[in-house]
N, C-alpha and C positions, 0 to 999 in steps of 0.2 A: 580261773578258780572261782567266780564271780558265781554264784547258786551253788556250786557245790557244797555239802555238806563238812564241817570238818571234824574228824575224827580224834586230832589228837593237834596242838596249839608246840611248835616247834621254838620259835624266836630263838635260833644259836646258830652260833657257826658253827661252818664243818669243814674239814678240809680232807683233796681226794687222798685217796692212800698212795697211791703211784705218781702222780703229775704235782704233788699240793696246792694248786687250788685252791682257794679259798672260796664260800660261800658260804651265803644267808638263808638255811633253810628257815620257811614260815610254817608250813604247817602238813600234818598229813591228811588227808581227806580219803572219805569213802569210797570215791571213785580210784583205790590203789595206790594213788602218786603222793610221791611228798612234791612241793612247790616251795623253787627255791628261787634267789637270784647271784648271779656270780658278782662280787665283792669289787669287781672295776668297772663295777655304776655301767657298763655299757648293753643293752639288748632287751630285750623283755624278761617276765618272770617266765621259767623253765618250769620242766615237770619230768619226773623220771618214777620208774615204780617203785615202790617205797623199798622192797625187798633188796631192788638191785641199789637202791642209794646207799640202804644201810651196810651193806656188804664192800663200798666203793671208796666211804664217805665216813670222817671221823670225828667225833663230835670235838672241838675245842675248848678246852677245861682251861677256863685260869685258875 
């Protein structure tokens, strides 16, 4: 994510709609993807296309 530009400033969770999942999206950027990290601290930051996150992916409302 490090030079990419960002588009739009996420900081929420989301959880998947089928598996739930839990996750930290940070942010969406220009180059398509939002950039997240999965909520058991374990692996690097991911990246998936923002279109298919939001489709997958639920924002967590308290």
């Amino acid at each position: 994510m490090a030079g990419i530009p960002i588009k739009r400033r996420l900081a929420r969770f989301y959880r998947h709609l089928e598996d739930g999942d839990e996750v930290f999206a940070i942010a969406e950027c220009r180059d398509g993807n939002v950039y997240y990290q999965h909520m058991d601290g374990w692996g690097e930051l991911e990246k998936m296309l923002s279109q298919q996150f939001f489709m997958e992916y639920e924002w967590i409302q308290d």
